[in-house]
C-alpha positions as a LaTeX table, in Angstrom:
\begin{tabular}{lrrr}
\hline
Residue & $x$ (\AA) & $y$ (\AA) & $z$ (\AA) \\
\hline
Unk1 & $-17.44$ & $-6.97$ & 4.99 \\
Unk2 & $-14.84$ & $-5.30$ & 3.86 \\
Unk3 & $-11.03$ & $-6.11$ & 3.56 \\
Unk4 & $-7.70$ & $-4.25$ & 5.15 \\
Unk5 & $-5.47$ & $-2.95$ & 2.61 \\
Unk6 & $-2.36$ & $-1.77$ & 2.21 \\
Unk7 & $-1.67$ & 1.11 & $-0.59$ \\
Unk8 & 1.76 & 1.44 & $-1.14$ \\
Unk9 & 1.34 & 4.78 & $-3.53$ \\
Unk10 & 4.02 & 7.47 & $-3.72$ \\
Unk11 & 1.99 & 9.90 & $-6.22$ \\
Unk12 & $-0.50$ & 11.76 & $-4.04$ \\
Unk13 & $-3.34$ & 12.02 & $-6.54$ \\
Unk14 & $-3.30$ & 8.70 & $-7.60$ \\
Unk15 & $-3.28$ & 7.62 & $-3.97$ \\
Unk16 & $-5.75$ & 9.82 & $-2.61$ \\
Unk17 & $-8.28$ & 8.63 & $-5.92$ \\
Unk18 & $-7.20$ & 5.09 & $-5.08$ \\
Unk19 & $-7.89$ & 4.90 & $-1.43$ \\
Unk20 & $-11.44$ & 7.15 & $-1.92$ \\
Unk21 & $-12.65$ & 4.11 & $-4.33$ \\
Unk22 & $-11.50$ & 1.55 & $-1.96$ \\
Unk23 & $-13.17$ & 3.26 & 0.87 \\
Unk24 & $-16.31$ & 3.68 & $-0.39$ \\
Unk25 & $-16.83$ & 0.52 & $-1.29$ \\
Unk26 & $-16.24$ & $-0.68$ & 2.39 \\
Unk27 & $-12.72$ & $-1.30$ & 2.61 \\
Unk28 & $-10.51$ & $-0.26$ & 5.34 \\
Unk29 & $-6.93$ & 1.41 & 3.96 \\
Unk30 & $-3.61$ & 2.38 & 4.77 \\
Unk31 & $-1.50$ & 4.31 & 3.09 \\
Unk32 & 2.96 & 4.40 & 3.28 \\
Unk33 & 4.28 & 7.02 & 0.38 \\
Unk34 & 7.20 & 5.14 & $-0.44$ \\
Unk35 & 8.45 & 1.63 & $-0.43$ \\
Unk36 & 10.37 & 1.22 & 2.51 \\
Unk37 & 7.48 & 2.79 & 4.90 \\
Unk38 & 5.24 & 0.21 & 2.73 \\
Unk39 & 7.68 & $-2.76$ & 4.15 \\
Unk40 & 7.57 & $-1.57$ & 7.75 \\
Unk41 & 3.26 & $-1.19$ & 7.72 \\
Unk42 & 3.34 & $-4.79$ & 5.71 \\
Unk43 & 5.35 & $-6.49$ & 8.26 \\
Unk44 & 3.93 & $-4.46$ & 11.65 \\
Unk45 & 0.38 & $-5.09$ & 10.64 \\
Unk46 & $-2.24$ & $-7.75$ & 9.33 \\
Unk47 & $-3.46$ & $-6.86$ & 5.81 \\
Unk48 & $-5.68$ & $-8.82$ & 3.55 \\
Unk49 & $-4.39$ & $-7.12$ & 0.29 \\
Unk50 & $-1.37$ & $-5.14$ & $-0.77$ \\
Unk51 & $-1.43$ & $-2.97$ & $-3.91$ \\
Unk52 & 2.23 & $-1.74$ & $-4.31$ \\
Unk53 & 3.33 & 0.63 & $-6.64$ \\
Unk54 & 6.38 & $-0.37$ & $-8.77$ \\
Unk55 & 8.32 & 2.51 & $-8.93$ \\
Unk56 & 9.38 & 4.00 & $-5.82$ \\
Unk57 & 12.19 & 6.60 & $-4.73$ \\
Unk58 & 13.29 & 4.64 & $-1.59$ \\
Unk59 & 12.59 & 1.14 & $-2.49$ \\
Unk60 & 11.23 & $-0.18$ & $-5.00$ \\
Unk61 & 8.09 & $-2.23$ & $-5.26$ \\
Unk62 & 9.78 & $-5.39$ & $-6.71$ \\
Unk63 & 12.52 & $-5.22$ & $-3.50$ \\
Unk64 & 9.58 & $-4.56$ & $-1.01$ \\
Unk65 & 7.81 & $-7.71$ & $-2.53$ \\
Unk66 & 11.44 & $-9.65$ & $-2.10$ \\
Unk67 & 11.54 & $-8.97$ & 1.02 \\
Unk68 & 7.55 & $-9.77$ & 1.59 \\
Unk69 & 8.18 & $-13.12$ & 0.55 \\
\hline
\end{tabular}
């Protein structure tokens, strides 16, 4: 079965190669382009797995995880 996770990604082609892996081996994903949409989709929804970029041009990864915590 697979998992729910949450790609927080704000480079399109490293998302989009990402989130095709991830999906075809059974895993359902959702993607936010920056870090603050990341927060709102981590804290609105359920997700067994976050994989946050670092370096974002809203918020960064490191405050999204912060605030996560």
């Amino acid at each position: 079965m697979g998992r729910k996770i949450l790609l927080v990604e704000d480079d399109r082609e490293t998302a989009s190669y990402l989130a095709k892996g991830l999906t075809q081996e059974g895993h359902s994903v959702e993607q936010a382009t920056n870090g603050q949409d990341g927060l709102f989709r981590a804290t609105d929804g359920s997700f067994d797995l976050i994989i946050l970029d670092r370096m974002h041009p809203v918020l960064d990864g490191i405050s999204v995880l912060r605030a996560l915590r």
